[in-house]
N, C-alpha and C positions, 0 to 999 in steps of 0.2 A: 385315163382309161388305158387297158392294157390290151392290146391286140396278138391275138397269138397265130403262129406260124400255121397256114390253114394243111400244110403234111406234117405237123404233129397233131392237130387236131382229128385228122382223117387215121392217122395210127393210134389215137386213143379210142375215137368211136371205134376201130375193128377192134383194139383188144377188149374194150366193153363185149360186144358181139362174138367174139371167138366162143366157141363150142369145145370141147373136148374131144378130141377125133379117138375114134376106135378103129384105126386102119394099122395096116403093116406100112411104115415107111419103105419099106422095099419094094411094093408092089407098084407095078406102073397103069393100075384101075385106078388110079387117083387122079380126078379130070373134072378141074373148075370146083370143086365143092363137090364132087357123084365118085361115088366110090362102091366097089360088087362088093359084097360080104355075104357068105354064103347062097350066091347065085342070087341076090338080092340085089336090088340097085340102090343105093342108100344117100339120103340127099345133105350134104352136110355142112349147105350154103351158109352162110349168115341169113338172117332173117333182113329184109328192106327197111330203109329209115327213111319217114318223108322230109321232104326240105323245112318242112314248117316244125317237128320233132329236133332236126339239125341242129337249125336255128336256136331252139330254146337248150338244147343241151351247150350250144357252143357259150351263151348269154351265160347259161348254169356255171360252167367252166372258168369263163373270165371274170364271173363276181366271186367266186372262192378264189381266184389266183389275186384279186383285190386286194381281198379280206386277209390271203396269209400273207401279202406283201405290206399292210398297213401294220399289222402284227411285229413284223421282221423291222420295219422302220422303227417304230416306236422301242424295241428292245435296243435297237444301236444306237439310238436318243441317250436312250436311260443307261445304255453303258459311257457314251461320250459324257455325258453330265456326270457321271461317280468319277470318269479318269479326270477330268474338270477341277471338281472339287478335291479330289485329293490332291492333285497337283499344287490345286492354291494354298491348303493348310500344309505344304509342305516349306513355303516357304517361308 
């Protein structure tokens, strides 16, 4: 089983969650996710994740990092076995 690092985890759920900001990066109205935009208060949090949604994404995460490491294995198998045999019919 593969357990992954729970601050990479937490930096993939927010790039999951990141939003597309429509602000000035110059401007200093940008406070927590709330930002004015035309005299508007504009909310541009992430949306909330429950622990039990977490949980099942982080499950999600480490059976696909399984599946492409069971993948990654089996191809340096099958490359070890061809350098193998051609080594042996070389002799």
């Amino acid at each position: 089983m593969i357990i992954l690092n729970p601050r990479v985890c937490e930096k993939i759920l927010l790039s999951l969650q990141k939003k597309d900001m429509d602000y000035n990066n110059n401007t200093s109205d940008y406070v927590n996710g709330l930002y004015v935009k035309d005299g508007r208060l504009i909310n541009d949090r992430p949306d909330g994740v429950s622990g039990i949604a977490q949980a099942a994404m982080y499950k999600k995460q480490m059976t696909k990092q399984y599946k492409i490491d069971c993948i990654a294995d089996g191809i340096e198998r099958a490359k070890m076995r061809e350098d193998m045999t051609k080594n042996f019919y070389k002799f």
